[in-house]
Backbone bond lengths (Angstrom), bond angles and torsions (degrees), N, CA, C in turn:
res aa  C-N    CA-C-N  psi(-1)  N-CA   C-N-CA  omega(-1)  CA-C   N-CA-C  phi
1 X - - - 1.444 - - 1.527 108.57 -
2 X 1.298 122.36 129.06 1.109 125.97 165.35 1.646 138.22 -38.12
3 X 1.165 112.60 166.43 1.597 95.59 174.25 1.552 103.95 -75.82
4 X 1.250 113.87 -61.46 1.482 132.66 -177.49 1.600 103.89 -24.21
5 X 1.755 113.57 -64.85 1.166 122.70 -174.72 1.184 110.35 -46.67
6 X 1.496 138.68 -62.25 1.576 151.51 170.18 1.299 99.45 -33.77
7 X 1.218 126.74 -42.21 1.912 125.24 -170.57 1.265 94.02 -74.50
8 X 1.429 137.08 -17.72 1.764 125.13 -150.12 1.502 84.26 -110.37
9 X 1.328 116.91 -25.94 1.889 120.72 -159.13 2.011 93.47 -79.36
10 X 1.543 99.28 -29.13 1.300 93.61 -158.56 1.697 102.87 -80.61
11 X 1.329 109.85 -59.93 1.432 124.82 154.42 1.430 95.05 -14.04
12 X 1.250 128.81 -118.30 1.616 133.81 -172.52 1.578 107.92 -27.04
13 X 1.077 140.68 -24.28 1.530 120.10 142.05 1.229 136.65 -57.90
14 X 1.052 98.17 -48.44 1.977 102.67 168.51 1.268 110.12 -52.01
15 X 1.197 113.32 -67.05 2.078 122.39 -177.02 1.848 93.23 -45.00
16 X 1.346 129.70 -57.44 0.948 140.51 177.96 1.540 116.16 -21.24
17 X 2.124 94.07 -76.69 1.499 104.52 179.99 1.848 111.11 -49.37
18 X 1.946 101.21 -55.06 1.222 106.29 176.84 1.864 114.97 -12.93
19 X 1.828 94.46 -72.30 1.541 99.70 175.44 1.282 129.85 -50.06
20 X 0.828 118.29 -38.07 1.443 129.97 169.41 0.852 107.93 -41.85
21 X 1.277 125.06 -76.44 1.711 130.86 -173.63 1.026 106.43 -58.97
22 X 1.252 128.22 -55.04 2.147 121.46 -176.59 1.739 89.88 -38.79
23 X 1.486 135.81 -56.03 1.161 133.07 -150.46 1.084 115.85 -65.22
24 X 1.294 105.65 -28.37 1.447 132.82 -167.48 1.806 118.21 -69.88
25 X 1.274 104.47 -40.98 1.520 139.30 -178.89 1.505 94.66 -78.69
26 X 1.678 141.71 -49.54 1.262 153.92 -171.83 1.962 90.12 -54.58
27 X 1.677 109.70 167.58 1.718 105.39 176.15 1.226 86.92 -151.55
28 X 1.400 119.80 -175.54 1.372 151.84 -163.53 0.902 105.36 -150.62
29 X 1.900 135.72 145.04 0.944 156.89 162.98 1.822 122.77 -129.58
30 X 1.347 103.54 118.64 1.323 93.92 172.86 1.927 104.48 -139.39
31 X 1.082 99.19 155.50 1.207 105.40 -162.95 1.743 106.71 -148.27
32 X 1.616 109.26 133.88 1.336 128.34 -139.26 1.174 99.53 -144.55
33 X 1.767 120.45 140.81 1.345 112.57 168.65 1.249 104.53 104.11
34 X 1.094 129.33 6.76 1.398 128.18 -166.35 1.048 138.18 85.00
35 X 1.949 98.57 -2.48 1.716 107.57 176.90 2.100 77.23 112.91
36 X 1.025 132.12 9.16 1.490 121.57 160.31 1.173 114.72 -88.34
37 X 1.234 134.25 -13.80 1.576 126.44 171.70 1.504 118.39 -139.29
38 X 0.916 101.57 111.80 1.532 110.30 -178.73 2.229 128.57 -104.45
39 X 0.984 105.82 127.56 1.657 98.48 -159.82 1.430 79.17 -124.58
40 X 1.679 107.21 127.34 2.230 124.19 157.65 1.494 88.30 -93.63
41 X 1.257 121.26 130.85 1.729 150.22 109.94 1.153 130.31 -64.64
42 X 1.569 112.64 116.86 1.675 114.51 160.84 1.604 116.22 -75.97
43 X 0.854 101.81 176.45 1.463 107.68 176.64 1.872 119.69 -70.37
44 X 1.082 104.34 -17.80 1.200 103.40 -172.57 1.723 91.16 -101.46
45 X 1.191 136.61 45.66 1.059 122.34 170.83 1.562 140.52 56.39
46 X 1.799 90.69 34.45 1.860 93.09 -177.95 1.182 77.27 -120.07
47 X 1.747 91.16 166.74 1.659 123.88 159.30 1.104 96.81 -80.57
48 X 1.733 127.30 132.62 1.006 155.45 154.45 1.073 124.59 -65.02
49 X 1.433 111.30 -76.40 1.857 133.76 161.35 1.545 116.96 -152.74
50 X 1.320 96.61 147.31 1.589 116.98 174.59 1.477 112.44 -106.45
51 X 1.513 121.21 123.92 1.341 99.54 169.63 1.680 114.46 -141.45
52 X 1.078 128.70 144.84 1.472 114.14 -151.75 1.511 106.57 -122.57
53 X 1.310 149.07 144.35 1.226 139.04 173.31 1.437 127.64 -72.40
54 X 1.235 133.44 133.84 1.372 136.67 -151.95 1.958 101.26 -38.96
55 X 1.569 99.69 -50.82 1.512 99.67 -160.02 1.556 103.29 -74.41
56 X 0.664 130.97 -2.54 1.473 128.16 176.96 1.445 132.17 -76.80
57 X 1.778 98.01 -14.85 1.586 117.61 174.74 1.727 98.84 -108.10
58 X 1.785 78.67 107.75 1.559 98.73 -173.27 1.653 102.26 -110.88
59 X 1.048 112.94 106.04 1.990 95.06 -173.11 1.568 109.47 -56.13
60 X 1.570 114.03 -21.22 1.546 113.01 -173.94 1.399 124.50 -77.23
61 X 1.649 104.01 -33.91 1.347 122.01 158.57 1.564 131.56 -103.52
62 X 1.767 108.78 53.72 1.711 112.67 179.53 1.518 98.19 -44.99
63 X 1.190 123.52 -56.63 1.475 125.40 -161.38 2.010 131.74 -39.58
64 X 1.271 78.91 -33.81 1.674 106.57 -177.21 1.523 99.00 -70.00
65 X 1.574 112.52 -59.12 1.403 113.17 176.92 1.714 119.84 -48.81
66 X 1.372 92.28 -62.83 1.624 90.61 159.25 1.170 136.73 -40.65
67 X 1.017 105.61 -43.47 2.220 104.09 161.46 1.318 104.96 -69.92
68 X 1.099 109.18 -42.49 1.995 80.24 -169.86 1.621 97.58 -93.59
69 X 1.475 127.61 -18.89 2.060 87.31 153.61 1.303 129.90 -56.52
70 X 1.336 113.37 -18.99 1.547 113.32 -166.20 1.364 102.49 -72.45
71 X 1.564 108.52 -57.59 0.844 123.48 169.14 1.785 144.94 -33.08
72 X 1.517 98.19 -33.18 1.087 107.86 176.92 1.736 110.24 -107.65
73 X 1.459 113.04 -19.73 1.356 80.26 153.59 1.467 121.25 -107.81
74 X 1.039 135.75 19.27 1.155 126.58 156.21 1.832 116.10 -70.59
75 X 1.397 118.45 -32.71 1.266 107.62 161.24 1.792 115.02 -80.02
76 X 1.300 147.56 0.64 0.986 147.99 164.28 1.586 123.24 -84.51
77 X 1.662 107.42 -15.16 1.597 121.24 177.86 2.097 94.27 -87.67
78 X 1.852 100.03 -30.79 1.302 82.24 -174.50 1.622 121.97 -70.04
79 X 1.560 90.29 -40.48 1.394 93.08 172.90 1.269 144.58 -81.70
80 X 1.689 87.85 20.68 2.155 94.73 -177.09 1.803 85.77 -106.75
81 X 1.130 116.58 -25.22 2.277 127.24 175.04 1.812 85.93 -56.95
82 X 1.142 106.38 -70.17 1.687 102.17 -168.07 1.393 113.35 -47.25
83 X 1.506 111.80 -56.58 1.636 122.74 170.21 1.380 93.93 -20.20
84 X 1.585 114.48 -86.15 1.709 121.92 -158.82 1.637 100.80 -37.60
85 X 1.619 102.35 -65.69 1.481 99.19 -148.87 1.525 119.84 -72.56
86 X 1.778 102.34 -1.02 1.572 107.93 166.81 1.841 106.15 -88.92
87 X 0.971 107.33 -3.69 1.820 111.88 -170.93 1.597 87.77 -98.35
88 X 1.263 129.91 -65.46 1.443 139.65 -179.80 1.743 101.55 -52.07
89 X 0.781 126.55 -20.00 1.815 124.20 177.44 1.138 100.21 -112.23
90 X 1.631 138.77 5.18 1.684 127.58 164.66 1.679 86.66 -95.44
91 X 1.377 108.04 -44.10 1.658 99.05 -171.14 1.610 113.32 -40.64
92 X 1.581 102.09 -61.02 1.451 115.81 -154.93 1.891 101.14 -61.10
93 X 1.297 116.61 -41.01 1.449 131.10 -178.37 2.338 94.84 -50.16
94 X 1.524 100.26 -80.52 1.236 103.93 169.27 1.879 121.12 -11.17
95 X 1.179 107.48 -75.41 1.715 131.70 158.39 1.315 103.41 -30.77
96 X 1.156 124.48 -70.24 1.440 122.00 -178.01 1.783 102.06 124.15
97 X 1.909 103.50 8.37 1.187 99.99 -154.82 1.871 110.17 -85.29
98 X 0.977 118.80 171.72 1.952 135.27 172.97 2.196 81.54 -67.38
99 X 1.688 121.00 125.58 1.071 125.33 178.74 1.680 103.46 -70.72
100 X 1.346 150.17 -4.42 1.159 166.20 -53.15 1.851 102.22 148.15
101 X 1.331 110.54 -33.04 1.667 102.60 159.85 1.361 109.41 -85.44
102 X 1.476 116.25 -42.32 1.610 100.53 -161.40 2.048 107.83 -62.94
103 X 0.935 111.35 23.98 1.721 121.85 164.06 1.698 103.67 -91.98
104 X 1.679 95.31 -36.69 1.961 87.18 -178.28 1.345 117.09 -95.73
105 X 1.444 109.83 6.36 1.720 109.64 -179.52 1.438 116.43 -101.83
């Protein structure tokens, strides 16, 4: 590999990380239950916040609540994965790159 090439590989990492992080800073919201439980996602795949509506904390029925936290963040982890890999496939397009390298960079 060239020298030149290594300068262009490195470049497109930086812009890369750059993206990353903007994505990262971006969140997700999904909300379950009828609008009783609500879970924010960043892009990098944390829980942000959970917040639940008064009537929904039933001491008789913990269980119910428990499904729809699970529930809601497990669809909020999916949709902060999609976030990236639709932000990571505008990047690679931008670049001009195969969507299929940014796995080797």
């Amino acid at each position: 590999m060239s020298l030149n090439m290594l300068k262009q590989m490195q470049k497109v990492k930086e812009k890369m990380a750059a993206a990353q992080e903007a994505v990262r800073q971006k969140t997700v919201e999904v909300t379950v239950g009828g609008g009783m439980v609500t879970v924010v996602a960043n892009g990098a795949q944390e829980i942000v916040s959970i917040s639940f509506e008064k009537q929904v904390v039933d001491p008789d029925d913990v269980e119910m609540l428990e499904d729809l936290v699970l529930s809601a963040v497990n669809d909020a982890l999916r949709k902060s994965k999609d976030l990236m890999s639709q932000e990571m496939s505008k990047f690679a397009k931008q670049m001009g790159l195969p969507p299929q390298i940014m796995n080797q960079l």
